[in-house]
ChimeraX commands (.cxc) that place a marker at each C-alpha (Angstrom):
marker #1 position -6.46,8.19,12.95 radius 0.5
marker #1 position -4.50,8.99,9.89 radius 0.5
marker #1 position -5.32,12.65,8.46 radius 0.5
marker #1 position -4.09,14.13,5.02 radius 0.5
marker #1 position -5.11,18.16,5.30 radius 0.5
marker #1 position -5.04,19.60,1.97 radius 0.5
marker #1 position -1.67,18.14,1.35 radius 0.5
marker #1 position 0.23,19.78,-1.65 radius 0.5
marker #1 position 3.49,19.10,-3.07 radius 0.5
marker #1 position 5.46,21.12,-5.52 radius 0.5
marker #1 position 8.61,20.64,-6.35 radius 0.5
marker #1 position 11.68,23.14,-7.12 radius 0.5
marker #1 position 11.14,23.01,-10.85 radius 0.5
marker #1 position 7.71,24.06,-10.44 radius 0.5
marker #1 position 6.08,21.02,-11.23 radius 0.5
marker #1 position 2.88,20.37,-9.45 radius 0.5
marker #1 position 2.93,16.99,-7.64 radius 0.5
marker #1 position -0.24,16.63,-5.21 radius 0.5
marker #1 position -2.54,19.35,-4.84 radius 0.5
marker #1 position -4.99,19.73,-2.09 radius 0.5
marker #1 position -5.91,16.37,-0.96 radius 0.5
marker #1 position -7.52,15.40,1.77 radius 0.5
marker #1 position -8.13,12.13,3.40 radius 0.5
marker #1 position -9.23,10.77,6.83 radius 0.5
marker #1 position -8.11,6.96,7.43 radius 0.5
marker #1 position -9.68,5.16,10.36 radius 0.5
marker #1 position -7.26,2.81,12.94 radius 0.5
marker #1 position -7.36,-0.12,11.50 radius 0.5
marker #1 position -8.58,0.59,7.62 radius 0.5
marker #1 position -7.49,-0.23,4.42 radius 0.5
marker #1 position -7.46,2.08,1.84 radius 0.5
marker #1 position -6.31,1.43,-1.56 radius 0.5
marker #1 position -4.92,4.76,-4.06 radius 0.5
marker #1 position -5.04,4.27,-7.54 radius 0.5
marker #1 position -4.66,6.73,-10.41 radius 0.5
marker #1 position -3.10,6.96,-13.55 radius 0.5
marker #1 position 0.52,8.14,-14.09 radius 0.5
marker #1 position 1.10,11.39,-12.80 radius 0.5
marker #1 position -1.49,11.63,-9.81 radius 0.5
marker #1 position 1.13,11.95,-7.45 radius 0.5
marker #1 position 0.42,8.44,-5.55 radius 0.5
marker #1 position 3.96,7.85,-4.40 radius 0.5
marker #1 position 4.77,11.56,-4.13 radius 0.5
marker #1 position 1.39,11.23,-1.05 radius 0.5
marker #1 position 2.86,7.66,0.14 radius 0.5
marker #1 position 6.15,9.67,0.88 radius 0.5
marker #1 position 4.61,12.63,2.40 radius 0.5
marker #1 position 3.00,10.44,4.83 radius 0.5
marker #1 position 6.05,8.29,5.55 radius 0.5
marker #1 position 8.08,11.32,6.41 radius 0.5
marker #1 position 10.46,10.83,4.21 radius 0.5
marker #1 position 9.18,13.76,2.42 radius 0.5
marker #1 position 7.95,16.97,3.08 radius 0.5
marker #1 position 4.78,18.34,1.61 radius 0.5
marker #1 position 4.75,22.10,0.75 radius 0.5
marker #1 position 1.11,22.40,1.43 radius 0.5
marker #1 position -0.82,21.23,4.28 radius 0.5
marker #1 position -0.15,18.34,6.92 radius 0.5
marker #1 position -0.04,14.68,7.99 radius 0.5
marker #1 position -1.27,14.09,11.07 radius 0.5
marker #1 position -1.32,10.69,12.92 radius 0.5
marker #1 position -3.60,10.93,16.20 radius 0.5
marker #1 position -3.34,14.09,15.91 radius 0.5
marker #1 position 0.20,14.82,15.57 radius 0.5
marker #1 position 2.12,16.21,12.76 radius 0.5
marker #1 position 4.40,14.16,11.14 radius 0.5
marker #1 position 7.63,16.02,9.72 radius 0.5
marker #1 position 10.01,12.83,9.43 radius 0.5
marker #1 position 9.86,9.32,9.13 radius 0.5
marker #1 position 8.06,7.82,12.66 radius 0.5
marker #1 position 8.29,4.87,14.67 radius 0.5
marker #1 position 4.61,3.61,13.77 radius 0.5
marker #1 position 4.27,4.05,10.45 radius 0.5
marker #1 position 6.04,1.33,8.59 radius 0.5
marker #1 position 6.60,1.24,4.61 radius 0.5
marker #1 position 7.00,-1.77,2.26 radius 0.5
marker #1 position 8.41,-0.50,-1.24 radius 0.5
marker #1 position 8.35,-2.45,-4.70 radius 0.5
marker #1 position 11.57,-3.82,-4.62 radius 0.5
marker #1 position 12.13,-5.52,-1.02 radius 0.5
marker #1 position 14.93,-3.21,-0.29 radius 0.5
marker #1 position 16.92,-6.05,1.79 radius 0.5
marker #1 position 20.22,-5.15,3.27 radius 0.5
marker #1 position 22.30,-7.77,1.12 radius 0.5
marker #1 position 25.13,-8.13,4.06 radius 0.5
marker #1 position 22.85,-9.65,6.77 radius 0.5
marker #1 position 20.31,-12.45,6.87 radius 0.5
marker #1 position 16.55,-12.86,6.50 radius 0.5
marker #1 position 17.06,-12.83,10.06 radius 0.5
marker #1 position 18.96,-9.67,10.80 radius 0.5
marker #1 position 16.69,-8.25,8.19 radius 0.5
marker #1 position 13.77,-8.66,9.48 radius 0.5
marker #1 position 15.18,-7.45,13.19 radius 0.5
marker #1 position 17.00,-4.40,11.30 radius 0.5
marker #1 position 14.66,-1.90,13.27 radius 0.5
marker #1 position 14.52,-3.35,16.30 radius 0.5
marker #1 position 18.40,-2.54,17.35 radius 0.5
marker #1 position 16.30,-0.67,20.25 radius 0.5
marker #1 position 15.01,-3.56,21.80 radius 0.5
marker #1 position 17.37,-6.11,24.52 radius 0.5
marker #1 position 18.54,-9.47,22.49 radius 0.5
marker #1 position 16.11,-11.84,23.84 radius 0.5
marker #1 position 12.86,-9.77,22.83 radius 0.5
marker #1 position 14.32,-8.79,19.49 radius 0.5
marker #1 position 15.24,-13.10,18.40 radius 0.5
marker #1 position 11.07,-13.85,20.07 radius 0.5
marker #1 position 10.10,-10.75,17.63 radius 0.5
marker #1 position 11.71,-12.36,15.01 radius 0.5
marker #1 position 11.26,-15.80,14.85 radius 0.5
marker #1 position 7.48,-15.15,15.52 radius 0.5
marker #1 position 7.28,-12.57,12.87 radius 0.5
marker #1 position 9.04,-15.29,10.07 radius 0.5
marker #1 position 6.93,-17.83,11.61 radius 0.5
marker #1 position 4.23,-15.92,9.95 radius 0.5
marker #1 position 5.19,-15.17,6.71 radius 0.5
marker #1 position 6.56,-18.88,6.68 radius 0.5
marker #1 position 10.07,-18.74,6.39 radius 0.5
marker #1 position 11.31,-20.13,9.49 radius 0.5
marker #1 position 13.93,-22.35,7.38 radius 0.5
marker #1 position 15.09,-19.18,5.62 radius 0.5
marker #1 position 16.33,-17.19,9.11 radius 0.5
marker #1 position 20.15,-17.75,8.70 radius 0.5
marker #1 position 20.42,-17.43,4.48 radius 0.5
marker #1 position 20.79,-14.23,2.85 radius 0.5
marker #1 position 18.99,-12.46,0.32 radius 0.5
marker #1 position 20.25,-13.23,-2.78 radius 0.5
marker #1 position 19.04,-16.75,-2.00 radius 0.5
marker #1 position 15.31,-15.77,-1.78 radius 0.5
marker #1 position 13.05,-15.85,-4.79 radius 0.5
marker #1 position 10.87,-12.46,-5.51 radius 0.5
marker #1 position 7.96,-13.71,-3.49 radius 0.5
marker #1 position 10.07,-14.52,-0.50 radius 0.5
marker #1 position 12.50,-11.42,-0.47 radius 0.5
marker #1 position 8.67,-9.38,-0.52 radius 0.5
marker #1 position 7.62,-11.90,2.44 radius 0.5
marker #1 position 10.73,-10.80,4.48 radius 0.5
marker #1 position 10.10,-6.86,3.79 radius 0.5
marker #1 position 6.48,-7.52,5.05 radius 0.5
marker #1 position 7.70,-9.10,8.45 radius 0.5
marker #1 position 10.40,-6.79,8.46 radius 0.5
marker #1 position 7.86,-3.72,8.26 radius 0.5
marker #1 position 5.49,-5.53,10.78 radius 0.5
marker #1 position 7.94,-6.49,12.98 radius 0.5
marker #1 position 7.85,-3.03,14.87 radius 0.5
marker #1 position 4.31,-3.53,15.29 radius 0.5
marker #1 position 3.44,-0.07,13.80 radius 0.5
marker #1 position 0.02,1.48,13.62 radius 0.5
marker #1 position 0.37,2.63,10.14 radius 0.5
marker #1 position 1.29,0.25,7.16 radius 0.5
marker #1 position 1.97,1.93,3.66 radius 0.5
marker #1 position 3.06,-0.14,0.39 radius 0.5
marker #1 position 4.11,1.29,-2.52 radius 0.5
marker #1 position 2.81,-0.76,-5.19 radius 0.5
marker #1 position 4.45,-4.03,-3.18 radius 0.5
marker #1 position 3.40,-6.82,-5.24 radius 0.5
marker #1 position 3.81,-5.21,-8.90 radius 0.5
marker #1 position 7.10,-7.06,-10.21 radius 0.5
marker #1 position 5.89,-10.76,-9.28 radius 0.5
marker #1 position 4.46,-13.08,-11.52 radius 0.5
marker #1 position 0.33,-12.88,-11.35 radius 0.5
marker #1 position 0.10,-16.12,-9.03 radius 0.5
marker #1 position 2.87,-14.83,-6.30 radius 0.5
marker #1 position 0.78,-11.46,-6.20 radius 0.5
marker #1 position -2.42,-13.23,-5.93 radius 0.5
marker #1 position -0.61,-15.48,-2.92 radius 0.5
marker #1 position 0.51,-12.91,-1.07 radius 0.5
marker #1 position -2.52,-10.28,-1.50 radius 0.5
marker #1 position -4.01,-13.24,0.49 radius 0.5
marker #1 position -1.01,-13.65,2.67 radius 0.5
marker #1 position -1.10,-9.81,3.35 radius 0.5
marker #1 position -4.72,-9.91,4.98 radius 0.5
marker #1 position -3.76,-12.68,7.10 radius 0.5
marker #1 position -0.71,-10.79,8.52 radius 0.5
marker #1 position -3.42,-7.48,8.60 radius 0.5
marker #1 position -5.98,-9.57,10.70 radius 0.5
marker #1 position -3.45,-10.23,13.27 radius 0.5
marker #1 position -3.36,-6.42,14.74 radius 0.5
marker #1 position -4.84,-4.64,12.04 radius 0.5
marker #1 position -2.98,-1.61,11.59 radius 0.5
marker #1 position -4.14,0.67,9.34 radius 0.5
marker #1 position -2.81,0.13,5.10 radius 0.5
marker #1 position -2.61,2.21,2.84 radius 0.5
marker #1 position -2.00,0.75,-0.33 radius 0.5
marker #1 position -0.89,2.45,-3.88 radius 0.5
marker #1 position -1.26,0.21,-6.65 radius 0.5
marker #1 position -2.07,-0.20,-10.77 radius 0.5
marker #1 position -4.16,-3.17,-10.30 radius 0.5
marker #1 position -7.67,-2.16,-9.52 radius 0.5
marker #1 position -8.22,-5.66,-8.98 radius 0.5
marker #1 position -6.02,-5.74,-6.00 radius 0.5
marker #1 position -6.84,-2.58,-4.63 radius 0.5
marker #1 position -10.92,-4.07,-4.33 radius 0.5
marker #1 position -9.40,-7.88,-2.72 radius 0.5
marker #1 position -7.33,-5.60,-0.09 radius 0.5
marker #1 position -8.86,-2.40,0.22 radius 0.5
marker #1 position -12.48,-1.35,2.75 radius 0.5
marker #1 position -12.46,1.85,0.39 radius 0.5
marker #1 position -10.75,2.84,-2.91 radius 0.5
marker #1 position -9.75,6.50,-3.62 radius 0.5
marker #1 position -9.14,7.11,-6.93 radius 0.5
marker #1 position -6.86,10.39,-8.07 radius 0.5
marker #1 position -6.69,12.94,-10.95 radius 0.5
marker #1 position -3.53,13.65,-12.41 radius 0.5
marker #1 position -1.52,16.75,-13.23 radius 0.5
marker #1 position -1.61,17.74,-10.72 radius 0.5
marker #1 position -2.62,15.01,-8.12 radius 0.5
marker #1 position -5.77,15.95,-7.00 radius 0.5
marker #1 position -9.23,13.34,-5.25 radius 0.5
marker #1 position -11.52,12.56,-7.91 radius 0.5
marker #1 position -13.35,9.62,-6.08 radius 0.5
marker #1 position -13.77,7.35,-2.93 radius 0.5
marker #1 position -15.82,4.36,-3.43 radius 0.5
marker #1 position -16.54,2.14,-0.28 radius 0.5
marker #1 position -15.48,-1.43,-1.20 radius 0.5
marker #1 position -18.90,-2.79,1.04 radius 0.5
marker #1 position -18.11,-6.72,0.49 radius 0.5
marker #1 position -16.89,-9.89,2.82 radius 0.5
marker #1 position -13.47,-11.17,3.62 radius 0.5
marker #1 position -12.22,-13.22,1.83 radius 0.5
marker #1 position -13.60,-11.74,-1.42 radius 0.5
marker #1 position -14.14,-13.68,-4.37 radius 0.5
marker #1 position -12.40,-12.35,-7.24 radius 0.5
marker #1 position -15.27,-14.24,-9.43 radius 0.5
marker #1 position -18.64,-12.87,-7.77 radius 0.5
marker #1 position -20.77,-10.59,-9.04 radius 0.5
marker #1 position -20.26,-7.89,-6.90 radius 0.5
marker #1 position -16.79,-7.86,-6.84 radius 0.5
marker #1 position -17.45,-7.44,-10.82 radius 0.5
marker #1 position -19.80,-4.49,-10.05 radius 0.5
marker #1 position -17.07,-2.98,-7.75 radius 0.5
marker #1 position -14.48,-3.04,-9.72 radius 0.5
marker #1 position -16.72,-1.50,-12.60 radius 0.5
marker #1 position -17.25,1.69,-10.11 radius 0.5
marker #1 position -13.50,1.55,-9.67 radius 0.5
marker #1 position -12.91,1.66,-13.58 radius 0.5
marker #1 position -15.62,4.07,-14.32 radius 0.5
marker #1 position -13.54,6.20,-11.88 radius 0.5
marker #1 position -10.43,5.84,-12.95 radius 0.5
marker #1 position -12.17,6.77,-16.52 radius 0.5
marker #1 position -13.50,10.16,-15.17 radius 0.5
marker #1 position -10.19,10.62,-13.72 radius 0.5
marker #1 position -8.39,10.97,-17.04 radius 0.5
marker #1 position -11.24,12.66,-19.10 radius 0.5
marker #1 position -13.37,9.91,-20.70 radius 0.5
marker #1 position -17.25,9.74,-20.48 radius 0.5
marker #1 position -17.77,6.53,-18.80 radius 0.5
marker #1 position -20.95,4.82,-17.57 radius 0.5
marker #1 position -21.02,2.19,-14.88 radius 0.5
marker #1 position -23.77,0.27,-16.24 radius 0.5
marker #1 position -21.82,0.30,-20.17 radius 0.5
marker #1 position -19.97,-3.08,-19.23 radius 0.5
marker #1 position -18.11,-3.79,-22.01 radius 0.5
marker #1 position -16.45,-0.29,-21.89 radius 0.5
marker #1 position -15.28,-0.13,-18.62 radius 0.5
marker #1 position -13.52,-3.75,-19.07 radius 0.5
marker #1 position -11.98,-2.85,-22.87 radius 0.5
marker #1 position -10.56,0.44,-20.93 radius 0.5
marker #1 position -9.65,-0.91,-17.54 radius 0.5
marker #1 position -7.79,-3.82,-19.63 radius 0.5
marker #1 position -6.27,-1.15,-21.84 radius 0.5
marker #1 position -5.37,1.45,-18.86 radius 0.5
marker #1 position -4.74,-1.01,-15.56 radius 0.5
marker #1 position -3.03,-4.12,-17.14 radius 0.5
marker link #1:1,2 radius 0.2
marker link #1:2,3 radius 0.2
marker link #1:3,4 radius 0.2
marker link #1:4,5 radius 0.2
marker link #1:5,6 radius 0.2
marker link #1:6,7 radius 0.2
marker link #1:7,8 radius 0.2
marker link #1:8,9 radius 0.2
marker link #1:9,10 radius 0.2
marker link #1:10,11 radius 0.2
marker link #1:11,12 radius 0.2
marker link #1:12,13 radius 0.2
marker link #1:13,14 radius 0.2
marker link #1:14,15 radius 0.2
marker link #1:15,16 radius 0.2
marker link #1:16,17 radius 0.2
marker link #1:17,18 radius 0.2
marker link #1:18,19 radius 0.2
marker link #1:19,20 radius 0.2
marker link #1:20,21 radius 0.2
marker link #1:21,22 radius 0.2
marker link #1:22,23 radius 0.2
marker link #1:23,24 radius 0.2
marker link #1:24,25 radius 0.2
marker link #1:25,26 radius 0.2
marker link #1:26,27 radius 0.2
marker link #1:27,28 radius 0.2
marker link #1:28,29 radius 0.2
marker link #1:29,30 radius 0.2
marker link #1:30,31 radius 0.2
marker link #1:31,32 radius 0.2
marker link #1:32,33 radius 0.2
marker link #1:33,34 radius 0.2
marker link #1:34,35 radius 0.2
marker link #1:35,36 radius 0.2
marker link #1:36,37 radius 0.2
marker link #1:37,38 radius 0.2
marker link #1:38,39 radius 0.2
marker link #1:39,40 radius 0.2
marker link #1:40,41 radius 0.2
marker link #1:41,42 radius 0.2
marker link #1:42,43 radius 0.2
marker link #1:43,44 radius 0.2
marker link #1:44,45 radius 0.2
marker link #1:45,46 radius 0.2
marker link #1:46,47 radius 0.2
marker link #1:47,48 radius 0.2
marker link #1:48,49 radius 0.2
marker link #1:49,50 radius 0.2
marker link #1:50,51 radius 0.2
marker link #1:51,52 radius 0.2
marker link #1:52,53 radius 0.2
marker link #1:53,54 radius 0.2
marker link #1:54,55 radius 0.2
marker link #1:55,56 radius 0.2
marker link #1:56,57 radius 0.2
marker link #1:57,58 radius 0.2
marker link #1:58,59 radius 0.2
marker link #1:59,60 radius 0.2
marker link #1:60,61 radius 0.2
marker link #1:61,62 radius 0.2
marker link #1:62,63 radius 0.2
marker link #1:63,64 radius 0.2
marker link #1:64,65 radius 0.2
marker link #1:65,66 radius 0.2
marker link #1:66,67 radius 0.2
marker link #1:67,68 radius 0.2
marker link #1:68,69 radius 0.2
marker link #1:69,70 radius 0.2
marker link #1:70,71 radius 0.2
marker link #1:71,72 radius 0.2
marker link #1:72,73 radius 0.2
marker link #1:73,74 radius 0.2
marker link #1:74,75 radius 0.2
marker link #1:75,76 radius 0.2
marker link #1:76,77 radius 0.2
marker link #1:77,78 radius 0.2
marker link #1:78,79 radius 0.2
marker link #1:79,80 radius 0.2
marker link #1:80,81 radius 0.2
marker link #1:81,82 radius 0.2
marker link #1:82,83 radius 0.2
marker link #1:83,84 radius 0.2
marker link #1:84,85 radius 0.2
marker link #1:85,86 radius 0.2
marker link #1:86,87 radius 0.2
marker link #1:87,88 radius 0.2
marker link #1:88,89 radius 0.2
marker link #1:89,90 radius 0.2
marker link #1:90,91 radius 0.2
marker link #1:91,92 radius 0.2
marker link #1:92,93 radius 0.2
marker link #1:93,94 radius 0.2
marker link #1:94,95 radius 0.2
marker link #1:95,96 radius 0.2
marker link #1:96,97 radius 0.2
marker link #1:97,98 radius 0.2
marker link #1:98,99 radius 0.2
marker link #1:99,100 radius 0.2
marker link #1:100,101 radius 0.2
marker link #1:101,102 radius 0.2
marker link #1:102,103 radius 0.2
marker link #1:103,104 radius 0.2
marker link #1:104,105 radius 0.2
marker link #1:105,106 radius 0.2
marker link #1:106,107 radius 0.2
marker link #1:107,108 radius 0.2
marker link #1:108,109 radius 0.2
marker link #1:109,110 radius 0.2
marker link #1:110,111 radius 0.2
marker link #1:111,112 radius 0.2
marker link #1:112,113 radius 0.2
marker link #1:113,114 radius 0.2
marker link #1:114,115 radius 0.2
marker link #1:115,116 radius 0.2
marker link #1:116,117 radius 0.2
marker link #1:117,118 radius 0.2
marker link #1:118,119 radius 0.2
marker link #1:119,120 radius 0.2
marker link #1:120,121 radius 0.2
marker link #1:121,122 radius 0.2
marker link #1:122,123 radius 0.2
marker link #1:123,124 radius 0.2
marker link #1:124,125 radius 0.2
marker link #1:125,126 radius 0.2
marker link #1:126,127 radius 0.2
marker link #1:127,128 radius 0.2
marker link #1:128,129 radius 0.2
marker link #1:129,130 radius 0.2
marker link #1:130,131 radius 0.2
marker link #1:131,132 radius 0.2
marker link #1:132,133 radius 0.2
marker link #1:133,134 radius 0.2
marker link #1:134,135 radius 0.2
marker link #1:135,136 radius 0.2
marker link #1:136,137 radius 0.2
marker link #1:137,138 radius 0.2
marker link #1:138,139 radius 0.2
marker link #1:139,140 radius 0.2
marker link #1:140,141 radius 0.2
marker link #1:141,142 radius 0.2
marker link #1:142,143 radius 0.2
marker link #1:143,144 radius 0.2
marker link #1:144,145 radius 0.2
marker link #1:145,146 radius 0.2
marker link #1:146,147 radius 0.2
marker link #1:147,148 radius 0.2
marker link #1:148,149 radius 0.2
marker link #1:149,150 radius 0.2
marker link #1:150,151 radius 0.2
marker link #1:151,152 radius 0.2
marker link #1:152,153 radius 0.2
marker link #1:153,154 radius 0.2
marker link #1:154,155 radius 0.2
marker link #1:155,156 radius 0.2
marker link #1:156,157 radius 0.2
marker link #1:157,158 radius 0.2
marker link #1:158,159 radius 0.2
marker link #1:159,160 radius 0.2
marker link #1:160,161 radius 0.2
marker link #1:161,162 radius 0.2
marker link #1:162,163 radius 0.2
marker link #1:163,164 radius 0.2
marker link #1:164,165 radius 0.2
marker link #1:165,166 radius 0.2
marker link #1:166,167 radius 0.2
marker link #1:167,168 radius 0.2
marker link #1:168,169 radius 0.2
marker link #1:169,170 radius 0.2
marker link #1:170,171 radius 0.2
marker link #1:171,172 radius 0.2
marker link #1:172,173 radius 0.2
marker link #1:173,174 radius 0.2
marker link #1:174,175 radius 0.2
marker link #1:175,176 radius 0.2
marker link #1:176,177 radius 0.2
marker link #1:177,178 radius 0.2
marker link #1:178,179 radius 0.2
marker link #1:179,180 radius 0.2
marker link #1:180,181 radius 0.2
marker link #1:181,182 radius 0.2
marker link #1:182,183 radius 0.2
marker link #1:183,184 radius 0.2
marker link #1:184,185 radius 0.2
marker link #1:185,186 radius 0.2
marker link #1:186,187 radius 0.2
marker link #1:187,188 radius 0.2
marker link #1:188,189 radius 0.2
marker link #1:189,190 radius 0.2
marker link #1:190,191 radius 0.2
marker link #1:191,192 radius 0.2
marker link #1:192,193 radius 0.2
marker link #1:193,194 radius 0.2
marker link #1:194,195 radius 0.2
marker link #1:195,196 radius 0.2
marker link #1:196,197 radius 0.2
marker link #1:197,198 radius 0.2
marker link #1:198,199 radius 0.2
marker link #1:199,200 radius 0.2
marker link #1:200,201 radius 0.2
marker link #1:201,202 radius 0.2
marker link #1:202,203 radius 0.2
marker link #1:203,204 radius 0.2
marker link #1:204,205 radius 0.2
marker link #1:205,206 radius 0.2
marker link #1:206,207 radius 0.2
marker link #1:207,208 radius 0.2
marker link #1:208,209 radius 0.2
marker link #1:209,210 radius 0.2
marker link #1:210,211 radius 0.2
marker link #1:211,212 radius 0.2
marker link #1:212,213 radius 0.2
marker link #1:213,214 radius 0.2
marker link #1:214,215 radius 0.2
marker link #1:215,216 radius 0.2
marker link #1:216,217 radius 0.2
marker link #1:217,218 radius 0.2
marker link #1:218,219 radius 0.2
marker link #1:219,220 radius 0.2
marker link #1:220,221 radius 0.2
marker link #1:221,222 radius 0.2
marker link #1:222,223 radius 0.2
marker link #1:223,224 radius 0.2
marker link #1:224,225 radius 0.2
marker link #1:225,226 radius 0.2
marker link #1:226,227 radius 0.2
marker link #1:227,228 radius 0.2
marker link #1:228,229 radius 0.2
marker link #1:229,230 radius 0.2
marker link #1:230,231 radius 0.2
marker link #1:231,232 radius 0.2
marker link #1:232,233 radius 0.2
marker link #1:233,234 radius 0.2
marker link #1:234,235 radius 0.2
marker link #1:235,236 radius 0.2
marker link #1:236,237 radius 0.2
marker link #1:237,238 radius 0.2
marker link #1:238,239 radius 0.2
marker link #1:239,240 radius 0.2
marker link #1:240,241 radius 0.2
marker link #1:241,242 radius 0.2
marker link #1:242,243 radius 0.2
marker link #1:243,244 radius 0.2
marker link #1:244,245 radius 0.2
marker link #1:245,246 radius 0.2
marker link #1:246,247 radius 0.2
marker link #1:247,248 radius 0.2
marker link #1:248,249 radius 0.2
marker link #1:249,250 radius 0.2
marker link #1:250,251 radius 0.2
marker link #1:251,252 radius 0.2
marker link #1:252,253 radius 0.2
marker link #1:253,254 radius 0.2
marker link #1:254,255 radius 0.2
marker link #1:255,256 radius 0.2
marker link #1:256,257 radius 0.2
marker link #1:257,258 radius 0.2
marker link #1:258,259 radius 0.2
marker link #1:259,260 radius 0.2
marker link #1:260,261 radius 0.2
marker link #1:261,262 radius 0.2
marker link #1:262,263 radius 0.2
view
């Protein structure tokens, strides 16, 4: 299990990042984080990578604090982050240096043989498109089989029908081991397609405002009424979140904001 308790983060000009959240994620969850700017979304994503250090509080995975970046939780960024002077290949084997040659290449191959770019192995990255190069960081972060997956907001700078795609192509890779994701995005729409529960944040500083269980089947249909009524909850959230009266049932309001706010 992944724990936040009371995380805070303040940084040395003062400036109140995240303050006092807490959050239990279950082995094999999804959660989605969404909040307007200033919540402190990545500034939490960090804190439980390790690769920063909250001033308040802990992380805790199975019960063990973590105080650097750790070999089971993996993290997919925005931008795919791909070492330009080796392969798709060498990429996606970049963190398993560890492991003898033969296991690493099955790793591999296997892994790309998932995300469908077996014919892409030996080319390098400036040869990818944006929905490929995001393809190889997810293979590269799963390819370490870690327990805990966080993405930063990983399908943001693709066109809509690439994100779509590989929202899609995310669950399948998910349903394969299920780690536990934890997902920060803008798009309320994505967060209710990926996420089992959505917790929405205050800003200034960062604090829990809401956590709405995302009760519906896999795959989700992004047309159905209830994934409408879910991603009204979301919106009337997100409202409360940044100081507007909202109602869930006033329809037309929570679609002219969330439209205004989320795209």
């Amino acid at each position: 299990m992944l724990v936040l308790n009371r995380v805070g983060k303040t940084y040395p000009n003062g400036v109140r990042a995240v303050d006092g959240v807490s959050i239990e994620v279950e082995l094999g969850e999804i959660v989605a984080i969404v909040g307007g700017s200033g919540c402190g979304k990545s500034t939490l994503l960090r804190a439980v990578s390790g690769l920063d250090q909250p001033t308040h509080g802990q992380v805790l995975l199975d019960g063990i604090p973590i105080n650097a970046p750790h070999e089971q939780i993996g993290i997919v960024f925005q931008e795919p982050r791909l070492l330009p002077w080796l392969t798709v290949a060498d990429n996606v084997g970049f963190g398993l240096d560890h492991r003898p040659k033969e296991e690493r290449e099955r790793r591999v191959a296997a892994q790309l043989e998932r995300v469908g770019l077996t014919d892409k192995a030996k080319v390098w990255p400036r040869e990818l498109s944006g929905g490929q190069a995001q393809r190889v960081a997810l293979a590269r972060a799963l390819v370490t089989r870690p327990e805990v997956l966080l993405l930063d907001e990983p399908f943001s700078a693709l066109d809509a029908f690439t994100r779509v795609d590989l929202q899609d192509h995310l669950l399948d890779l998910w349903n394969d081991t299920k780690p536990t994701l934890v997902v920060v995005t803008h798009d309320v729409d994505e967060a209710i397609v990926l996420a089992d529960r959505v917790v929405v944040m205050r800003p200034h500083p960062g604090r829990l405002e809401d956590e709405i269980v995302i009760d519906l089947p896999r795959p989700r249909d992004r047309q159905s009424a209830a994934f409408d009524f879910a991603k009204r909850r979301v919106l009337a959230a997100l409202d409360r979140s940044l100081g507007r009266a909202a109602s869930v049932d006033d329809r037309e309001t929570q679609t002219a904001h969330g439209a205004q706010m989320w795209w």
